[in-house]
C-alpha positions as semicolon CSV with decimal commas, in nm:
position;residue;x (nm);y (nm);z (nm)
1;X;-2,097;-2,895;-3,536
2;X;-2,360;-2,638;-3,637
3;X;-2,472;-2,632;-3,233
4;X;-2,142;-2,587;-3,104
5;X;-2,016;-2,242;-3,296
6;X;-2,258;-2,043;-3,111
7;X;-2,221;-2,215;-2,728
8;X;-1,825;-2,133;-2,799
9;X;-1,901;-1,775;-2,902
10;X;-2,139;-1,726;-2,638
11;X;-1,829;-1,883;-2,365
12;X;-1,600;-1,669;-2,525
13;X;-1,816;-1,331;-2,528
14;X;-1,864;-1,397;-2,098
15;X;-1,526;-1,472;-2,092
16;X;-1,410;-1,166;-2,240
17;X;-1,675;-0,968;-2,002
18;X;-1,518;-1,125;-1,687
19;X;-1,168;-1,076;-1,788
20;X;-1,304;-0,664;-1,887
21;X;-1,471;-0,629;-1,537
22;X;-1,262;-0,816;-1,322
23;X;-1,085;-0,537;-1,063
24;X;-0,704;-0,491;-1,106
25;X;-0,428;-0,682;-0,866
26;X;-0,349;-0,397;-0,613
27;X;-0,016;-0,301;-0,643
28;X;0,264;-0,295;-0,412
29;X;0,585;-0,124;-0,342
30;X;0,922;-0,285;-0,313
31;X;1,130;-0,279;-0,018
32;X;1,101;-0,234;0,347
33;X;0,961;0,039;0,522
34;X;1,067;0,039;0,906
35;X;0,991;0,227;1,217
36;X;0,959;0,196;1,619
37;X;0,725;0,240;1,834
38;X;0,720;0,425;2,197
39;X;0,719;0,296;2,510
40;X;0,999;0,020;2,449
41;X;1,149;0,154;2,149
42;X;0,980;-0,188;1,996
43;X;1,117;-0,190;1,582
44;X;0,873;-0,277;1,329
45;X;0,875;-0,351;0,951
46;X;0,644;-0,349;0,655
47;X;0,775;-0,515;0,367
48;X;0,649;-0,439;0,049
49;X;0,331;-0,211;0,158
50;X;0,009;-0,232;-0,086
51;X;0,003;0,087;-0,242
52;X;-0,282;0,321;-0,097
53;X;-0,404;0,120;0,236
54;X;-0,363;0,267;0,560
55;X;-0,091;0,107;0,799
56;X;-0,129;0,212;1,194
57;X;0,141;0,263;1,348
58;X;0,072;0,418;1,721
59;X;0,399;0,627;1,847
60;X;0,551;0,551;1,534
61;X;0,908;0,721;1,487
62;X;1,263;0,654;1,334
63;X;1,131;0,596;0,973
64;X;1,319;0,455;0,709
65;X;1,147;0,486;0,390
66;X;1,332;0,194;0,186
67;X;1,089;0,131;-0,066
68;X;1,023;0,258;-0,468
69;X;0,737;0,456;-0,329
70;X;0,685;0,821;-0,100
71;X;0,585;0,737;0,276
72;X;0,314;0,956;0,356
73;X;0,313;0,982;0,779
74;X;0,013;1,114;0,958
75;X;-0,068;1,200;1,279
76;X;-0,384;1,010;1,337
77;X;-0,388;0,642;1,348
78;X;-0,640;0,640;1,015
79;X;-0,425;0,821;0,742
80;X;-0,683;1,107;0,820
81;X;-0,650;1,518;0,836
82;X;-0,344;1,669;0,699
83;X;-0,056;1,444;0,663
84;X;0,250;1,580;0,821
85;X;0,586;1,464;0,641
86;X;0,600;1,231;0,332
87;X;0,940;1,034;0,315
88;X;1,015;0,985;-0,072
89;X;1,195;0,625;-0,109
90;X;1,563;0,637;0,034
91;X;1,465;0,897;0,295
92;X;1,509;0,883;0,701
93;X;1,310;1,100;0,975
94;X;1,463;1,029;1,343
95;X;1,215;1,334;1,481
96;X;0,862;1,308;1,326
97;X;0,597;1,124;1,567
98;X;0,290;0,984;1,350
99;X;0,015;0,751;1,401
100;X;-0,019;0,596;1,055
101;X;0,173;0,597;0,675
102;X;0,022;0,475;0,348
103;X;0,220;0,424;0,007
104;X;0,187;0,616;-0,290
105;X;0,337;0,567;-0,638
């Protein structure tokens, strides 16, 4: 019994570091988040976007920001440069042409 107090203490204390360095789930939003695309006028939807990744979206327009988090659009296909319109949830854009959107909370 004497042996086995410090093996468990030692299994604890790395399971404790794991659990301490071990990254966070990514988070997500809720809802749907749907555009089209030109030529075709071909509809598209992302349901429930991780929060902070960059979705392309090549002659994206018609957004419908139906999610609990803003839709920031931009005009490059790599959520680069300046974005150009952020849709906060519940929001619709028929006009705004953009290349890519990522989630924020």
């Amino acid at each position: 019994m004497r042996h086995r107090a410090p093996l468990l203490l030692g299994s604890l204390t790395a399971m404790a570091a794991l659990t301490l360095t071990s990254p966070a789930p990514a988070q997500a939003a809720t809802g749907v988040f749907t555009y089209r695309t030109q030529p075709g006028n071909i509809p598209h939807a992302l349901r429930n976007p991780v929060d902070s990744t960059c979705y392309v979206a090549p002659g994206g327009s018609n957004a419908s920001n139906d999610t609990n988090r803003d839709a920031t659009l931009y005009a490059s296909n790599t959520c680069t440069g300046a974005p150009i319109k952020t849709l906060q949830p519940g929001q619709h854009d028929d006009s705004t042409r953009f290349g890519s959107v990522k989630f924020v909370r």
